[in-house]
C-alpha positions in Angstrom: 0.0 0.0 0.0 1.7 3.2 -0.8 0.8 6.2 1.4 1.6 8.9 -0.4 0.3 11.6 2.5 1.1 13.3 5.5 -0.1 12.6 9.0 -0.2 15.2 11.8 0.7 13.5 14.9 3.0 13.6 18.1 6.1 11.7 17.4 7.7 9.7 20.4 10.5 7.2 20.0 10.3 4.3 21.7 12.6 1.8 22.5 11.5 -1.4 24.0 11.7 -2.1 27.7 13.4 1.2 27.8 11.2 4.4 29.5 11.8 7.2 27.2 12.5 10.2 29.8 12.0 13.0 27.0 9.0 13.1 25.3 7.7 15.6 22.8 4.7 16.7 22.4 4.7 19.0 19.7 3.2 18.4 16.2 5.0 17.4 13.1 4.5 16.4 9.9 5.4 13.0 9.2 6.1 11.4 5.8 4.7 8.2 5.5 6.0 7.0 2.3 7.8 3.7 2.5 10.2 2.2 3.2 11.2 3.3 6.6 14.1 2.4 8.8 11.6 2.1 12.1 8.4 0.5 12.4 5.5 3.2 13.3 2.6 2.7 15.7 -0.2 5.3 15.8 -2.0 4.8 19.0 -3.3 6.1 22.5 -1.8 5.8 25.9 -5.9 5.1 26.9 -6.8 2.8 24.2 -7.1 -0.8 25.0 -6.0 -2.0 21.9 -3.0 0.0 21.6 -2.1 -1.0 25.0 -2.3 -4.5 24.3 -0.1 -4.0 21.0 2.7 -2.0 22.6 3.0 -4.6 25.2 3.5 -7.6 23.0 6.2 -4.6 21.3 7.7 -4.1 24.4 7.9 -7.8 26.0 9.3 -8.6 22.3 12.2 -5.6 22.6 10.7 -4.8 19.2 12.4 -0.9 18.5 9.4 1.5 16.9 8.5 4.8 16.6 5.4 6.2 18.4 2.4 8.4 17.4 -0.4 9.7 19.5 -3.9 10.3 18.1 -6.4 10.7 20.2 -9.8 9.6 19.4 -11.3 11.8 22.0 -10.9 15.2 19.7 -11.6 13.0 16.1 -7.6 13.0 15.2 -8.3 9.3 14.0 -11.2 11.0 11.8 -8.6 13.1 9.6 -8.7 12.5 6.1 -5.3 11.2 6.0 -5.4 9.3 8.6 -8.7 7.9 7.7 -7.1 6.7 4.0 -4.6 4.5 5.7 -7.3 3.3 8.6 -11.0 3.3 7.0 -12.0 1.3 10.2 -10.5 4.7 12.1 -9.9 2.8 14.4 -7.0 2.5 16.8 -4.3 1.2 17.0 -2.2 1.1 13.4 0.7 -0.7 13.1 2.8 0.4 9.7 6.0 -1.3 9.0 6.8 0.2 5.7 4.4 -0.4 3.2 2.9 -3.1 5.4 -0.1 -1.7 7.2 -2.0 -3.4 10.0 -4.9 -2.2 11.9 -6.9 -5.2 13.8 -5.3 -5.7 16.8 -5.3 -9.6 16.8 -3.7 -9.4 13.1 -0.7 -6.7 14.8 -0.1 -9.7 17.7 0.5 -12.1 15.6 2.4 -10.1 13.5 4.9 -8.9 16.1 4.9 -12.8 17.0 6.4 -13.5 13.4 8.2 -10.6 13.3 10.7 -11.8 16.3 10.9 -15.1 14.7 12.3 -13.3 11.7 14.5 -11.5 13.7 15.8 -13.6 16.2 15.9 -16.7 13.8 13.7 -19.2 16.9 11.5 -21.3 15.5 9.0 -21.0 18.4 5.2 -20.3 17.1 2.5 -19.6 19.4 0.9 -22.2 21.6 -2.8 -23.3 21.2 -3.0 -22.4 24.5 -1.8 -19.2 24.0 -3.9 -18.7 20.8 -7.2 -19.8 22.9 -6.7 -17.1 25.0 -5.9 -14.4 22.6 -9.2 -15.1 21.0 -11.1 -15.5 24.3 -9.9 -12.1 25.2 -10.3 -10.3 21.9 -14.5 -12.0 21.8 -15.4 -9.3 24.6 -15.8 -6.3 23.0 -15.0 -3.0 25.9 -16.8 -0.7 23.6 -20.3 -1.0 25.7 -19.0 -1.4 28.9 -17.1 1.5 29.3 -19.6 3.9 28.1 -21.9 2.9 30.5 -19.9 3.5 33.7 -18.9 6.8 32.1 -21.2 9.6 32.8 -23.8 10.5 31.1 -23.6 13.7 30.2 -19.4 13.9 29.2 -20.3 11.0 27.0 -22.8 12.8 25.4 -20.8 15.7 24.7 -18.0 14.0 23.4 -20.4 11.9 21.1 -21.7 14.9 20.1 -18.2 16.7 18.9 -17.4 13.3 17.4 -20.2 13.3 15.2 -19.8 17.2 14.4 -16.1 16.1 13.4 -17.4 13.7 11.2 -19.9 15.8 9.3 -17.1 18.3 8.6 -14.4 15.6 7.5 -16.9 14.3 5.1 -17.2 17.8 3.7 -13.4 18.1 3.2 -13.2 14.8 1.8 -16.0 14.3 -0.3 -14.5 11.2 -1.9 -14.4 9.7 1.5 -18.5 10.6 2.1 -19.6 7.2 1.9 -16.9 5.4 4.3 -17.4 8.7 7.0 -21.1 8.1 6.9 -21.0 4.4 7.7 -18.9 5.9 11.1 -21.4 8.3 11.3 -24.2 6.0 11.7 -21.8 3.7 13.9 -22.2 6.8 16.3 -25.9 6.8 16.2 -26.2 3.1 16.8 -24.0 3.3 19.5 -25.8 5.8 21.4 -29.0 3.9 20.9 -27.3 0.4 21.9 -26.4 2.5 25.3 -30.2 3.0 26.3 -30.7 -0.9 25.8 -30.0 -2.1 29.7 -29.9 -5.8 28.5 -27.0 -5.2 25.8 -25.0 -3.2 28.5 -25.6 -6.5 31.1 -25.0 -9.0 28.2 -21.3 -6.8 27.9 -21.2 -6.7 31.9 -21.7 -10.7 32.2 -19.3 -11.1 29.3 -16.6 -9.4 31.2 -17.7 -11.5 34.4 -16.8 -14.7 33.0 -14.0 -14.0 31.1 -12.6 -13.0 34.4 -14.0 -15.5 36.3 -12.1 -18.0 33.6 -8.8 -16.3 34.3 -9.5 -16.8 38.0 -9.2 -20.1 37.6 -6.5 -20.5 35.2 -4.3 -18.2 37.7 -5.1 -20.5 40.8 -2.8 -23.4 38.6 -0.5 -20.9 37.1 1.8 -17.9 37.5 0.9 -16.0 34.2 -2.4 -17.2 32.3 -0.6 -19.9 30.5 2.4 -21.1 32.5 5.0 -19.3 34.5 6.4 -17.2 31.4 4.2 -13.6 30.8 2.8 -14.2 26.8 1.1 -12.5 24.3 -2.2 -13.9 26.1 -0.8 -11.8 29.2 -0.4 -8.5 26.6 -4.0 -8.8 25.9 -5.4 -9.3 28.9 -4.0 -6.8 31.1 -5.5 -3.9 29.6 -8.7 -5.4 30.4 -7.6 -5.1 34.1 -6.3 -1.2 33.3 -10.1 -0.3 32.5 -11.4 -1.4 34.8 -9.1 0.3 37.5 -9.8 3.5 35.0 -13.4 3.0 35.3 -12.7 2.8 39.2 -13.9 -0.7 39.4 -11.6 -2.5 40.7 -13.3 -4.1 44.2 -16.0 -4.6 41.8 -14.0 -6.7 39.2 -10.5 -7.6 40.4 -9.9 -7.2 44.3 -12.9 -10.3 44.7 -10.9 -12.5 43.0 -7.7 -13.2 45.1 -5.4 -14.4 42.5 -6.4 -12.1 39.6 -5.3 -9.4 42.6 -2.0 -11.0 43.0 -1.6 -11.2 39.3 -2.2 -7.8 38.8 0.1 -6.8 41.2 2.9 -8.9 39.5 2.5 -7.7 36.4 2.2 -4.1 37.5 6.3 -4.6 38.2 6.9 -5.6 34.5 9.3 -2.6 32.7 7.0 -3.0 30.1 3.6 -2.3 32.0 5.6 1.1 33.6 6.1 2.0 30.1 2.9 1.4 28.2 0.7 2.0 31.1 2.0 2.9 34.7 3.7 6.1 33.6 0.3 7.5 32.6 -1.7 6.2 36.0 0.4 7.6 38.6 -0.4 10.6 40.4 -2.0 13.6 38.4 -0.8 11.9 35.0 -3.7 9.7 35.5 -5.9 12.6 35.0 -4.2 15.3 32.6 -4.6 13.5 29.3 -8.3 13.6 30.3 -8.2 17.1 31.5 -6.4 18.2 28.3 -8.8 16.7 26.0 -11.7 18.1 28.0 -10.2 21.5 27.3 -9.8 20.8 23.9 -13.2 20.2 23.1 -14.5 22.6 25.4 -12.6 25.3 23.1 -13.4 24.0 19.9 -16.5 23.5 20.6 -17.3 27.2 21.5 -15.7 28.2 18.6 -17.7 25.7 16.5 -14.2 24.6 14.8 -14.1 21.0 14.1 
């Protein structure tokens, strides 16, 4: 796929199991015309699927470069962006022409990828693979809504769909792909007021814990003593809910899924992917600064 565009995004290098001290945060434009020397992921520190990619990147001391876009204010809705990622959806993984962007199909590419690089012959486990798919069958989407208030969710649906609207006015060849999102928004909203589909979600969640539970009472990590790429996607599961503030809820009533979190919390890849962005008053300032965001550019009607 050739990309011949430019993205606007915040570049961070990252270097696997290696906490980059000095950040930027200014914008750039970035050339995305292949091939490049460093594979690119364009992500969000809050997004559960780009956590659970950058942690199978960083348990595989895979070396890539970093992009935010944040969902939140419609970056993944730019036109340029939207080209590379019809789905707009987070995260994508570009490794020079190669672009990915489902988030079981970037797994098992990294898993490839350090077979390729390290020469081992060592392919993933049916286990392993069970639980990759178990994990990726319970969609967050409706569960997290509902424990989010009602009415930030409804203003940041609202600029969402206002973002759309004008992106599909910039880029009338695009209309047709920005008004299936469009609707996706709508259906979303309605799917919300259903009580049963946000319980179906809730149960969902229930038993894929209550699974894990188990698994964890006969092993270390959820398949064996050695973290995996089953461990990568499950722990952002466990992240959202300690977002959501749920944690006596969901994690603390099940003893061993408590003493796995706290094991895995002392990974150097979980205080690079994720615990650098809880702690303190970083757990709150992306929010804060997206909440200002669209508070401004909402007032000004620019989206």
């Amino acid at each position: 796929m050739q990309l011949k565009t430019f993205l606007r995004f915040s570049p961070q290098r990252t270097k696997a199991r290696k906490s980059p001290e000095n950040e930027s945060s200014r914008t750039l434009s970035i050339p995305l015309s292949p091939p490049l020397l460093v594979m690119q992921l364009y992500h969000h520190p809050y997004s559960m699927n780009s956590q659970k990619v950058r942690l199978a990147l960083e348990e595989k001391g895979i070396d890539y470069t970093s992009y935010h876009v944040n969902p939140l204010t419609g970056k993944n809705m730019d036109a340029s962006f939207f080209r590379m990622n019809p789905s707009g959806k987070l995260p994508v993984f570009q490794n020079g022409a190669h672009v990915i962007f489902q988030t079981i199909d970037i797994i098992l590419y990294i898993d490839r990828l350090t077979v390729s690089l390290t020469g081992e012959d060592t392919p993933i486990s049916s286990e392993v693979m069970a639980w990759i798919q178990k994990i990726e069958g319970w969609n967050p989407k409706m569960f997290t809504l509902s424990h989010v208030p009602k009415k930030y969710r409804s203003f940041v649906s609202k600029f969402i769909r206002r973002v759309i609207i004008s992106r599909m006015a910039e880029a009338p060849d695009l209309a047709s792909m920005y008004h299936t999102k469009l609707r996706e928004a709508y259906d979303k909203e309605e799917k919300l007021k259903d009580p049963e589909i946000v319980k179906q979600s809730e149960e969902k969640l229930s038993r894929l814990l209550d699974d894990a539970e188990l698994q964890l009472d006969q092993t270390k990590y959820l398949v064996g003593d050695e973290f995996t790429l089953a461990d990568a996607m499950f722990v952002p599961i466990l992240v959202r809910i300690t977002l959501l503030d749920l944690e006596e809820e969901y994690i603390t009533c099940r003893p061993k899924m408590e003493e796995y979190y706290k094991l895995v919390k002392r990974r150097p890849s979980y205080e690079v992917v994720i615990g650098k962005y809880f702690r303190g008053w970083r757990k709150y300032r992306t929010h804060l600064k997206t909440l200002c965001f669209l508070s401004v550019r909402s007032m000004f009607r620019r989206y």
